[in-house]
N, CA, C and O of each residue as an XYZ file, in Angstrom:
312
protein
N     -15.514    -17.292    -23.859
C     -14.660    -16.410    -23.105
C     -13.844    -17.252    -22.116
O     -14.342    -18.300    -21.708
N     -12.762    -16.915    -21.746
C     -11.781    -17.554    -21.163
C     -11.703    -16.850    -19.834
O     -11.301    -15.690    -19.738
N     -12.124    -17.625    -18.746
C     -11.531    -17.652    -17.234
C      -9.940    -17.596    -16.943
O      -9.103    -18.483    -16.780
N      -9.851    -15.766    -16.948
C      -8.125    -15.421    -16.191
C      -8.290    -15.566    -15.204
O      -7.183    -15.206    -14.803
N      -9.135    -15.988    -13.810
C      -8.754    -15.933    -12.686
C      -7.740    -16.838    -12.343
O      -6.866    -16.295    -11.669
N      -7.564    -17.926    -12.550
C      -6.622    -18.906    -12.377
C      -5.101    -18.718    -13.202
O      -4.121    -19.452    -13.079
N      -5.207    -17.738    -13.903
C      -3.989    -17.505    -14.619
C      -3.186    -17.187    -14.101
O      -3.373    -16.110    -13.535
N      -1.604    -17.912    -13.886
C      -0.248    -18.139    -12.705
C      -0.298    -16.052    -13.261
O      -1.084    -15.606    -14.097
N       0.395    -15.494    -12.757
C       0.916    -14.172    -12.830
C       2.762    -14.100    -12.760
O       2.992    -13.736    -11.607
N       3.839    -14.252    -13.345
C       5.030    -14.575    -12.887
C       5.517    -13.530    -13.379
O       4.857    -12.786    -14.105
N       7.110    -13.256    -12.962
C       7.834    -11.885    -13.611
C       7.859    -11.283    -13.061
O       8.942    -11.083    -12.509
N       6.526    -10.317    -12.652
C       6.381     -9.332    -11.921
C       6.136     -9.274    -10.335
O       5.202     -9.857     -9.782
N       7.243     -8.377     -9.578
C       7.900     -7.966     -8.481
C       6.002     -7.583     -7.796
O       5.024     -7.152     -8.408
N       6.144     -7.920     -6.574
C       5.232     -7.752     -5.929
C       4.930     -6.262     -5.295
O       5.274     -6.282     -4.113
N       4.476     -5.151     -5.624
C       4.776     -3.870     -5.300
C       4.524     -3.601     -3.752
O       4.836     -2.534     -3.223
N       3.885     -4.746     -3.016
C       4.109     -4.507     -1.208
C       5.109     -4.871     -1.305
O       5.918     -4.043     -1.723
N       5.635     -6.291     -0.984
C       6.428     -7.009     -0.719
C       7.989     -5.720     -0.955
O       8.736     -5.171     -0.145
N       7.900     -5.696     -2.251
C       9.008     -4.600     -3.091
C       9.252     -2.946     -2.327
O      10.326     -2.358     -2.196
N       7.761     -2.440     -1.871
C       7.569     -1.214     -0.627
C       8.190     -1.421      0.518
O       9.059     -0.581      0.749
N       8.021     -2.434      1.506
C       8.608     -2.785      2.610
C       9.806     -3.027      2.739
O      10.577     -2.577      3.587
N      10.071     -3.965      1.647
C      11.688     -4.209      1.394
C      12.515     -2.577      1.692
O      13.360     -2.350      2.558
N      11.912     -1.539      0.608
C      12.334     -0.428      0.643
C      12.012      0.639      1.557
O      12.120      1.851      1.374
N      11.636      0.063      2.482
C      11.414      0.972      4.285
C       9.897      1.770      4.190
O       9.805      2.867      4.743
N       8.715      1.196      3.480
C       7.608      1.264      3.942
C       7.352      1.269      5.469
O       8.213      0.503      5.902
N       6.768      1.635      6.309
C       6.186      1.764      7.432
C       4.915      1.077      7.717
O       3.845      1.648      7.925
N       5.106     -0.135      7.710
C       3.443     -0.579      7.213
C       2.578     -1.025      9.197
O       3.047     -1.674     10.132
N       1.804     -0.598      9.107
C       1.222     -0.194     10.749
C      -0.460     -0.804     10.694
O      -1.466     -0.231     10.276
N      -0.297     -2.221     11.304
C      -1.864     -3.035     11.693
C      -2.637     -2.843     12.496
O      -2.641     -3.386     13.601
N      -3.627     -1.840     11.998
C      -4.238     -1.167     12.990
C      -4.961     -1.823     14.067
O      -5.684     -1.302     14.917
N      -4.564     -3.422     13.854
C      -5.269     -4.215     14.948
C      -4.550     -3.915     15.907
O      -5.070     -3.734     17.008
N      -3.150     -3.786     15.720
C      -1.717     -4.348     16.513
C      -2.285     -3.236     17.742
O      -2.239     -3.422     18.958
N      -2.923     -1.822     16.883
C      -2.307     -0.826     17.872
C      -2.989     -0.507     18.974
O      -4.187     -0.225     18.938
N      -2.304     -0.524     20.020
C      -3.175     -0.474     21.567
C      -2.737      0.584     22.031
O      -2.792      0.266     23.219
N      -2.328      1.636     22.034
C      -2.183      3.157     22.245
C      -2.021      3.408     21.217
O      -1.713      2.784     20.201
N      -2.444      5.350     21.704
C      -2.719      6.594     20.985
C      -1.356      6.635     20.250
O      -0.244      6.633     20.777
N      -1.697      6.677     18.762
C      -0.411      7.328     18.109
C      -0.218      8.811     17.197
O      -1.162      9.429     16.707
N       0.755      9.080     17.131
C       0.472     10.137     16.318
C       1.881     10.165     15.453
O       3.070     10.000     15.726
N       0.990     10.510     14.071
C       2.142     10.029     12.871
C       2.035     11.414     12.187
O       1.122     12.213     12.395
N       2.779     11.546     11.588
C       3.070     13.294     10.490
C       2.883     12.868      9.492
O       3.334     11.722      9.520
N       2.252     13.190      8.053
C       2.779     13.615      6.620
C       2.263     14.449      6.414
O       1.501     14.983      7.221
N       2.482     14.846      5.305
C       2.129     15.895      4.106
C       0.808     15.711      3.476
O       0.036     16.531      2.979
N       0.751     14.648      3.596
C      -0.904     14.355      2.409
C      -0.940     12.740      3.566
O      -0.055     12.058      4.084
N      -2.091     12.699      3.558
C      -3.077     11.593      4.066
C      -4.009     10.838      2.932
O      -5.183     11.189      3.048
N      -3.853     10.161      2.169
C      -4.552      9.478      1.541
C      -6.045      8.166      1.676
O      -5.584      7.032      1.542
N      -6.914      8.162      1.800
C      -7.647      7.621      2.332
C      -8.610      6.556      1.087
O      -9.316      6.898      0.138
N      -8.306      5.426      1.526
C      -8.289      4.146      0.147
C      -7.228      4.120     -0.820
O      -6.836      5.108     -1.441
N      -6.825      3.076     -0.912
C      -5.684      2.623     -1.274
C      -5.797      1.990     -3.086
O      -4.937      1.347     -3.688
N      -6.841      2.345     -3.477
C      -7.406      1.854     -4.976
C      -6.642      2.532     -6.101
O      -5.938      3.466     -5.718
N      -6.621      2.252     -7.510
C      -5.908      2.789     -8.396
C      -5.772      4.564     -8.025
O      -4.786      5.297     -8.108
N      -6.659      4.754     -7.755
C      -6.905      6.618     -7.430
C      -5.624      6.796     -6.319
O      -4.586      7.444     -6.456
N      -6.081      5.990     -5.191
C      -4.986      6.557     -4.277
C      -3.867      5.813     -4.492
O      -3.129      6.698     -4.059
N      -3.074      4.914     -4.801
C      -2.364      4.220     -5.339
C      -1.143      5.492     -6.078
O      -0.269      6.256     -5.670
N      -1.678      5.155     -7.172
C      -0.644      6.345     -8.231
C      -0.925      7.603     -7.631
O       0.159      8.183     -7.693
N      -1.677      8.306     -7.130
C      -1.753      9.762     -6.160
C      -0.214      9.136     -4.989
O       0.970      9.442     -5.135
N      -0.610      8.542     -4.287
C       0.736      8.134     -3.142
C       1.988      8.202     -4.075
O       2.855      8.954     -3.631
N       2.380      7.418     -5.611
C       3.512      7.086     -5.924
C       3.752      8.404     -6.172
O       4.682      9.039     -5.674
N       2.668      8.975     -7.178
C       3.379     10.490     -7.716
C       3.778     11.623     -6.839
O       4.721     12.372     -7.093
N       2.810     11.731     -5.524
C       3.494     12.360     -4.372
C       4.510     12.559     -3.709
O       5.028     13.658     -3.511
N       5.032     11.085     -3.147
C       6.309     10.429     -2.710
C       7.322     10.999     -3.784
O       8.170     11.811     -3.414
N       7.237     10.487     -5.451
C       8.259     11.095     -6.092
C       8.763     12.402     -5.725
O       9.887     12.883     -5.579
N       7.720     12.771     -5.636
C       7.661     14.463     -5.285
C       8.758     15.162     -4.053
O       9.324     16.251     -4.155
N       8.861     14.179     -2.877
C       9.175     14.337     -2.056
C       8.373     14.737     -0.481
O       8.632     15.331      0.566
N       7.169     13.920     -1.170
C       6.671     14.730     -0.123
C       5.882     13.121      0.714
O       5.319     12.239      0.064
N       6.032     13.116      2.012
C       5.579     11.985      2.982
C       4.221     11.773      2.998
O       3.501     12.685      3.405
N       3.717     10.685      2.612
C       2.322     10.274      1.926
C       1.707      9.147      3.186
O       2.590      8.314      3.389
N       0.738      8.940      3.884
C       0.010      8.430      4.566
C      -0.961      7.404      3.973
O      -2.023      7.993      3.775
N      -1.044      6.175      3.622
C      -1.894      5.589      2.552
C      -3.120      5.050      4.256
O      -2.506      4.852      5.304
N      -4.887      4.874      4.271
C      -5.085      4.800      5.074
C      -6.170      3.539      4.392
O      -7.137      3.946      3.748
N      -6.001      2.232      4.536
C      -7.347      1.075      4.621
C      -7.717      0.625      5.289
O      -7.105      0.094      6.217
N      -9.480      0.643      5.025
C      -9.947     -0.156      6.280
C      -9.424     -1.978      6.293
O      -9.369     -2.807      7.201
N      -9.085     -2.041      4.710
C      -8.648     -3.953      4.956
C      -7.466     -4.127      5.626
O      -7.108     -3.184      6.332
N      -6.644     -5.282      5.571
C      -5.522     -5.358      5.616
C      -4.760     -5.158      4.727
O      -5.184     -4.881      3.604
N      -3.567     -5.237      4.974
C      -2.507     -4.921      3.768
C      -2.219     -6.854      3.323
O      -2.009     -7.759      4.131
N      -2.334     -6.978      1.483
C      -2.497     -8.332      1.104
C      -1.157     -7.893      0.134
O      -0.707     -6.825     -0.279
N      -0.890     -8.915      0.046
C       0.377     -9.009     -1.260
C       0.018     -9.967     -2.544
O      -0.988    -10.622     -2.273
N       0.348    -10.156     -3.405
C      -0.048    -11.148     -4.556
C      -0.165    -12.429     -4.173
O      -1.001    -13.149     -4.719
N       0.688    -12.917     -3.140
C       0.259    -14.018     -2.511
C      -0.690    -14.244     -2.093
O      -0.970    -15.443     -2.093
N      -1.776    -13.235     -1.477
C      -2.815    -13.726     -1.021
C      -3.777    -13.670     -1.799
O      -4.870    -14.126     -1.462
């Protein structure tokens, strides 16, 4: 069996990197030192294939989606 971990990945657009570009709101919950208060429609809580495509198909929808992790936000780079 063959070890893909080391396998380069090229071609494909980084889907953070590609979100932010396109006016994601992306918010480090370390950063934040006061009370905030944010609006959507749906609150999503884990960011895994489940909530992932739930957020995209929502958003299509039109409707303002809240994605919530306890990690940080990583891009393919990391």
């Amino acid at each position: 069996m063959q070890d893909l971990s080391s396998l380069p990945i090229k071609g494909i657009k980084d889907p953070w990197k590609t979100g932010i570009k396109n006016g994601w709101d992306v918010i480090d919950g370390r950063s934040v030192s006061a009370d905030r208060t944010l609006e959507a429609d749906v609150v999503i809580i884990g960011t895994g294939a489940g909530g992932g495509v739930s957020a995209e198909i929502l958003t299509q929808r039109g409707l303002k989606v809240i994605l919530i992790e306890a990690g940080k936000l990583m891009s393919s780079d990391d």
